[in-house]
C-alpha positions, 0 to 999 in steps of 0.5 A: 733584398733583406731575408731571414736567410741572409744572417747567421746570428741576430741579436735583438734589443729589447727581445722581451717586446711582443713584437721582437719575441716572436720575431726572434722565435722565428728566426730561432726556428730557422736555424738563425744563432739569437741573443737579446737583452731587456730591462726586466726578466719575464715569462717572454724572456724565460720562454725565449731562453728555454728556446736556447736563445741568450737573454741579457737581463739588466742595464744593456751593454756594449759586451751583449752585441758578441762575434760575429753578429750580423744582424740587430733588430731593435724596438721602435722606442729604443733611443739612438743613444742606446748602448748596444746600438751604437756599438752595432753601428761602430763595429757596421752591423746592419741594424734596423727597427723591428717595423722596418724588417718586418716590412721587408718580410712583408715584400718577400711574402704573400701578406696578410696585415692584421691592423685595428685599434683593438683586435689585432692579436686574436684576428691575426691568431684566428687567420694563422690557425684557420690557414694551418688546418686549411693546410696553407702553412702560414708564417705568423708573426702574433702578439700573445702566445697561441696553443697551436703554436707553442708561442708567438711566431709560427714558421712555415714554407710557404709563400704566406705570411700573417702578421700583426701590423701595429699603428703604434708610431705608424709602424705598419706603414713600412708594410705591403700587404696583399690583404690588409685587414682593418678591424675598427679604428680609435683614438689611442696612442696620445704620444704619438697621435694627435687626434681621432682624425690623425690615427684615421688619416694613418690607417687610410694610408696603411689601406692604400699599401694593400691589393684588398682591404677587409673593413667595417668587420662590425657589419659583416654578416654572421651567414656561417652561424658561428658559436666561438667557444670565447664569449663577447661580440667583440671576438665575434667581430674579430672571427668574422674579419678572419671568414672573410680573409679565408674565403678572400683565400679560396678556403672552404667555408666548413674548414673556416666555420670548424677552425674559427668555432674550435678557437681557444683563445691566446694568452691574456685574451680572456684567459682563464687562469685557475681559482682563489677561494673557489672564484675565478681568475680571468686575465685579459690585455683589455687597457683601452675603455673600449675594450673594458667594456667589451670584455667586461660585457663579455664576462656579463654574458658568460657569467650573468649570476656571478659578482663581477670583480674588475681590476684593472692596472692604468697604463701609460699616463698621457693615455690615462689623462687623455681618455679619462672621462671614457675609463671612469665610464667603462665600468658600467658591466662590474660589481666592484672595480679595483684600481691600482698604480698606473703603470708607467711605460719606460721611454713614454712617460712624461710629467703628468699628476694624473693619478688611479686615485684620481680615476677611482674618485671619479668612477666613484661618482658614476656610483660604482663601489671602486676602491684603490689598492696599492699594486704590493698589497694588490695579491692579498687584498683579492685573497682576503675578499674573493669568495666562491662563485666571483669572478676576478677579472684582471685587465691591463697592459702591464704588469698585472697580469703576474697578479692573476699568476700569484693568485692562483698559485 
């Protein structure tokens, strides 16, 4: 049986990931030696570095894979060709990918599997805070850094674990969950996925893995009264799938209601960064229309007499394409809608025109005022017309968030 215990010193390919940064903070935390690469340095890499864990910036190589690494855990959109996995697997270092050792966790632990098209990381930070002040002492593997945390990954010493379990490429299909929460289900993922019924037919399979399932969240009953401090039904929704794993659990109802109503939210879930002439900036990981909406609605709700500034950076083009028609129409909630260039995921991409131009023509015709800003004069144009009282909403997978980083500089 694979465990954290059994390595000395683990080297992660592509450590800038969600995924693989909390897993690698965790087995930092462990007393495990850590090193990994990526393309590009970031806020993950910097964090992870000032944990004392060596980041490669740059063209992987050979040389990142150093004596006496025994484990390499690597990204599900690493390539077999890549460098530094076959030089693991020329020098017999056991390698695997990130789904496949977080599955093995899973066997060993008392797990709690966050899944849904949208919702994930908040639920599963929701659970993890909710199980810390209860005094369960959790191990949680999340996708956004959480304040309770100081990152994205918590170790704990007890037999439980929550984890985020992704369907991207079926990835939470190597998991075995005690408690299997399922959020909602959409068509995402084209690469991957064919249809609506396809993601269904994975989710039914990831249920069938569990002992319990949490589902049809949208219809649970709100019989503590919550009042989140983060606005939306959205994350409403979300908390409510946590009451229930906490009573699933045997935590007392006032513990859950003081944890969920005391949330403050994790890094780009409509997180409030700062002001540019006295408007401001809120920066969301929203990049699916449905999750457009809801956090625009959210930002209609808190803001209701503010003019609402939507930016939102495309990601991935087959997604763009395929759900073109649902995007143009996510606007409905905003004021003015700002597009830029689609960004383009490393490994994902294939030859398709579509382009934001295209998107911002035909959001133009749903008579929204849209314009398109290239991404490098993107900074200046929101400086030069965000006036006091806006709210500047930024949203995207990609990229964008360091636009609301320079803004508020």
């Amino acid at each position: 049986m694979v465990s954290t215990n059994n390595f000395k010193k683990a080297h992660f390919i592509g450590i800038g990931g969600s995924g693989l940064s909390a897993l690698a903070r965790l087995l930092k935390l462990q007393g495990v030696a850590v090193s990994g690469s990526d393309l590009e340095q970031s806020k993950v890499t910097d964090n992870l570095e000032n944990l004392g864990i060596i980041v490669n910036i740059g063209e992987h190589e050979a040389d990142n894979i150093e004596s006496g690494v025994d484990l390499v855990v690597y990204t599900v959109a690493t390539p077999p060709d890549n460098i530094e996995l076959e030089q693991a697997e020329k020098l017999g270092i056991l390698s695997m990918a990130y789904p496949k050792f977080v599955g093995y966790l899973t066997k060993m632990k008392y797990t709690i599997a966050v899944a849904g098209t949208h919702g994930k990381t908040t639920t599963t930070a929701m659970i993890g805070v909710m199980m810390e002040k209860a005094g369960l002492d959790p191990t949680v593997i999340v996708g956004s850094d959480v304040p309770e945390f100081n990152g994205n990954a918590r170790f704990g010493q007890s037999k439980y674990l929550v984890v985020e379990a992704d369907e991207y490429r079926r990835a939470f299909l190597n998991y075995y969950p005690k408690i299997a929460v399922i959020l909602n289900t959409e068509f995402d993922h084209p690469d991957c996925y064919r249809d609506l019924a396809d993601v269904q037919e994975a989710f039914i399979k990831f249920a069938g893995r569990a002992e319990q399932v949490i589902a049809d969240v949208e219809n649970l009953p709100n019989d503590l009264n919550l009042k989140l401090k983060l606005p939306g039904q959205h994350f409403l929704h979300d908390a409510l799938a946590a009451q229930q794993v906490g009573r699933a659990l045997g935590i007392d109802d006032k513990i859950i209601k003081e944890s969920l109503e005391s949330y403050q939210g994790s890094v780009r879930r409509f997180e409030q960064k700062g002001e540019v002439n006295g408007a401001s900036v809120i920066d969301d990981y929203a990049h699916h229309p449905t999750e457009i909406k809801a956090t625009l609605r959210a930002a209609r709700e808190k803001y209701p007499d503010s003019e609402l500034i939507a930016v939102f950076q495309p990601h991935h083009q087959q997604r763009t394409q395929e759900l073109f028609s649902d995007f143009a129409g996510a606007f409905t909630s905003a004021d003015q809608v700002v597009l830029t260039d689609i960004y383009k995921v490393a490994g994902r991409e294939e030859e398709i025109k579509v382009t934001a131009q295209d998107l911002a023509k035909e959001i133009s015709k749903k008579g929204k005022n849209v314009k398109y800003i290239d991404y490098a004069k993107l900074v200046d144009y929101l400086r030069e017309n965000a006036k006091k009282g806006d709210i500047v909403l930024i949203m995207g997978a990609g990229d964008i968030t360091k636009i609301a980083d320079k803004l508020v500089e």
